[in-house]
C-alpha positions, 0 to 999 in steps of 0.5 A: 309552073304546076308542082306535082312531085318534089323531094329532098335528094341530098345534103351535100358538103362537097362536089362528089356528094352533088347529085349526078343529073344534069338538070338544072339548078337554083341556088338560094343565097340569103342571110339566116332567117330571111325566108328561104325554106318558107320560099321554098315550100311556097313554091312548091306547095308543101309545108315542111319539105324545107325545114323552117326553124326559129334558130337562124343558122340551121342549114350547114349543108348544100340542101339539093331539092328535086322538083318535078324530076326536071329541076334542082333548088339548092338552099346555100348556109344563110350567111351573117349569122353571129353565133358560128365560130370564125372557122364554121363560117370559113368552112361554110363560105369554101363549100359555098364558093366551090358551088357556085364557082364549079357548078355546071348545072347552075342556072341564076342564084336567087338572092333571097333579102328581106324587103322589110329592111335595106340588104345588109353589107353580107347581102351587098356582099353575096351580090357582088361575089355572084356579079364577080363570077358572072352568074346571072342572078334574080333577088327575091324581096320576102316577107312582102305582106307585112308591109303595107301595099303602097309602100312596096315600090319604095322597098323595092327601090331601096333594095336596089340602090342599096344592092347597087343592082344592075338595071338588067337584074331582075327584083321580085317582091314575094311572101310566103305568107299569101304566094304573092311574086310566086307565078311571076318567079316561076315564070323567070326561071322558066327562062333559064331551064 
């Protein structure tokens, strides 16, 4: 898909807050630090619009992101990050529950891992709570440039067996790095809008 308009719309913490449009939305889901604003910005060619930073825990917002008026990417709280008190992340984990339970705009939640390393128990866990209420969902495999191109499928399988994926589920590979899974990824979500 060709980018040629995209914005941050809002940061919502609760549904009234969500933007009122009913078009259609992808939630990103991931631990913290694993790449979801560089995905963002990779998808839709800006450098900044997602603010990337160093210190994992940042995003404490349901980030609302429009993208050629027609679709919403929302960036979720990056989950299994040591430094947030108990009662943040209880906080964090209602306000994310609530989207992805009451939102009628949502399509599929990508599940954003890092393909360099077997998803972690909180990967297997947001996996499992988006099979348990039946969202349909793609996992999204970053950081694929920083491993050698043979290796890619063996990544792959790992992350698959470790998730316990259905066969139906879908697993792209992608970097942020050289835009590698980025047409295939857009040509998915095609399917749901």
């Amino acid at each position: 898909m060709k980018v040629t308009s995209s914005d941050i719309v809002i940061s919502a913490v609760k549904p009234e807050q969500y933007p009122a449009e009913p078009i259609p939305e992808f939630a990103l889901a991931g631990r913290s630090n694993v790449g979801k604003s560089s995905f963002i910005n990779k998808m839709i060619n800006r450098k900044n619009l997602a603010r990337t930073s160093s210190k994992p825990g940042k995003t404490q917002t349901l980030n609302f992101y429009i993208i050629n008026d027609m679709l919403h990417f929302v960036d979720v709280p990056g989950y299994g990050y040591a430094k947030v008190s108990k009662s943040e992340r209880a906080a964090w984990g209602k306000m994310i529950e609530t989207y992805f339970t009451s939102r009628e705009q949502l399509r599929a939640a990508l599940l954003i891992v890092d393909l360099r390393h077997p998803p972690t128990r909180d990967d297997i866990s947001m996996y499992e709570f988006l099979k348990h209420y039946e969202l349909p969902l793609m996992v999204i495999a970053t950081k694929a440039d920083k491993i050698p191109k043979g290796k890619w499928q063996k990544h792959l399988k790992i992350a698959r067996e470790t998730l316990g994926m259905d066969k139906q589920d879908e697993i792209f590979l992608f970097s942020s790095e050289t835009g590698e899974g980025k047409d295939k990824i857009w040509g998915a979500l095609k399917k749901y809008m």
